[in-house]
Every structure is written in C-alpha cells, then in structure tokens.
NUZAKE-127298 format. One line per field, with one value per residue (C-alpha): residue number from 1; residue in three letters; x, y, z. Coordinates in nm, 3 decimals, padded with zeros to 5 digits. Layout:
resi <- c(NUM:...)
resn <- c(ALA:...)
px <- c(X:...)
py <- c(Y:...)
pz <- c(Z:...)
END
This chain:
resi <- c(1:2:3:4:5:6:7:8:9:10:11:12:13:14:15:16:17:18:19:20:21:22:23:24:25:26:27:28:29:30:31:32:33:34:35:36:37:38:39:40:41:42:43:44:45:46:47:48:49:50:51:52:53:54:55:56:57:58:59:60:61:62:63:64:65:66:67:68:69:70:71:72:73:74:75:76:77:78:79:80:81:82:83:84:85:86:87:88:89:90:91:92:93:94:95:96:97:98)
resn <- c(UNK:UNK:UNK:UNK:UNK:UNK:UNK:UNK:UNK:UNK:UNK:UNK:UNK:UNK:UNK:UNK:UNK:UNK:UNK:UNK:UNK:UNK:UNK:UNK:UNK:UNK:UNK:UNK:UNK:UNK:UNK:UNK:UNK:UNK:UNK:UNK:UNK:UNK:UNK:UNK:UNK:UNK:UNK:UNK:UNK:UNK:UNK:UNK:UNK:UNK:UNK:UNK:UNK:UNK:UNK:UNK:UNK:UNK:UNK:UNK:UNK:UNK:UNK:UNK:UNK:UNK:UNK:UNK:UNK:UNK:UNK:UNK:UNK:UNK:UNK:UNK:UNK:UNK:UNK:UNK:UNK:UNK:UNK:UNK:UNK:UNK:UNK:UNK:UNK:UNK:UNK:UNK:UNK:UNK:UNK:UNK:UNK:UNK)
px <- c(01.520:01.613:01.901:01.680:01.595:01.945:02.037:02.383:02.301:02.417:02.117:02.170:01.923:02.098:01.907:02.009:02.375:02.344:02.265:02.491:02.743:02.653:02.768:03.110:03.159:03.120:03.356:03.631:03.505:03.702:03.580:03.585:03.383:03.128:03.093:03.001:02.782:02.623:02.563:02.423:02.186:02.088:01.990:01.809:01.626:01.504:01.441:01.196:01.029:00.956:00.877:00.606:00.430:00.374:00.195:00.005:-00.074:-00.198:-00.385:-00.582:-00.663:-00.890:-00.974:-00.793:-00.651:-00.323:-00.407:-00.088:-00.138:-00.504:-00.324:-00.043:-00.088:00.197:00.350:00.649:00.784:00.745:00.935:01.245:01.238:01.230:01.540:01.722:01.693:01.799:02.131:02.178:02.167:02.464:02.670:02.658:02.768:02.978:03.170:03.129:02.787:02.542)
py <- c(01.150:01.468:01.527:01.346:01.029:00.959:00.556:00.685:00.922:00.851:00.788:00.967:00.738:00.514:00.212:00.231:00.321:-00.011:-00.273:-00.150:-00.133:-00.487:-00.641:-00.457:-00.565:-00.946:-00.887:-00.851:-00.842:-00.611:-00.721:-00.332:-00.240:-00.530:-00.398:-00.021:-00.154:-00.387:-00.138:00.088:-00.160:-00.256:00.171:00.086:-00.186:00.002:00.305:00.107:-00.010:00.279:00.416:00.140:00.173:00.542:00.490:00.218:00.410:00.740:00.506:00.307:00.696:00.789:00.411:00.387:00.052:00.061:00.000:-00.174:-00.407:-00.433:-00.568:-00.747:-00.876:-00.665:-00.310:-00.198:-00.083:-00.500:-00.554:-00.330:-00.486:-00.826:-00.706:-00.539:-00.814:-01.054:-00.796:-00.822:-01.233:-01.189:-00.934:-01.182:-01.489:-01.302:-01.165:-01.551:-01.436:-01.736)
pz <- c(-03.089:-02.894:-02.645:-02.350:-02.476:-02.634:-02.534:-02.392:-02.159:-01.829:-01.563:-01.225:-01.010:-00.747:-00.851:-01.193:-01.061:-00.853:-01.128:-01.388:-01.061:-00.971:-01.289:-01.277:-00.941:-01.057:-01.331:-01.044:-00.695:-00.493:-00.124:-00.017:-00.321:-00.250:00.069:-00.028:-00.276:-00.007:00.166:-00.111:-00.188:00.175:00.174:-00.147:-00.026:00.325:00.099:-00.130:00.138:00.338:-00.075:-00.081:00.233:00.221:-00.139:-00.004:00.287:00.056:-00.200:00.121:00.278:-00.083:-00.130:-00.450:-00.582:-00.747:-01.139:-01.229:-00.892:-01.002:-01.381:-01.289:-00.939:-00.782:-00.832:-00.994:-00.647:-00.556:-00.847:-00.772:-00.382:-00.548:-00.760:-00.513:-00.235:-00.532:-00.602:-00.215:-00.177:-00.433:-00.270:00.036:-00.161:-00.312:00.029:00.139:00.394:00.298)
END
C-alpha cells in the first residue's frame, strides 16, 4: 500500500468533512456548531444538486445514459443528496426545527 491509499490519511473533501463532522457533533451538540454545520450541509446539498443537473444535462446533449443509473436505478450523486438531506433532517431535530 503506498503513501496514497494509507486508511489514515485525512480526506480534504467537504462531504467527507461533513459526515465524520456529523457524528462528533451528536457526541455533544454545541447549538453554534450545529448551526455552521447546518449550514455546511445546506451548501452541500444545493451544491449536489446543481452537480447533478449539469451531468444530466451533458449526458441528455450526446444521448448517453448514465451506466450506474442504467445498473442500479439511481446515481451515486442521488445517493449523496439522499445522504446529505438525511444529515440535514438531523441537524434540525437536533437544533429543535421539526
């Protein structure tokens, strides 16, 4: 295993940085740090989005079908929204919003 694969090197993505934040932040909520990380993940969410429809935009223009949509019946860009709205519903519980 070489320097770049090595299980404890830190990832720099903000996704990553927001589930591995999420769980810290339900260890002891800290209402200010829910709400940056609400609003982190609200970014996130409008980010993945905008992400999505530009791909599904370029694939329609050359009349390609995504492959993995094609397998599995959704992409892996549907799966992160999925996650991310989930992270989101329990941020608001967790600042008493639902």
């Amino acid at each position: 295993m070489d320097s770049t694969s090595s299980p404890t090197r830190r990832q720099s993505s903000p996704a990553l940085r927001l589930a591995g934040r999420l769980q810290a932040v339900a260890d002891r909520p800290d209402p200010a740090e829910v709400e940056a990380l609400q609003a982190e993940a609200r970014a996130l969410l409008t980010a993945l989005k905008v992400d999505r429809a530009r791909i599904e935009a370029r694939l329609a223009e050359f009349g390609r079908i995504d492959p993995i949509v094609e397998v599995k019946g959704h992409s892996a860009l549907d799966e992160a929204i999925e996650t991310c709205q989930a992270s989101i519903l329990t941020l608001d519980e967790m600042l008493g919003q639902r």
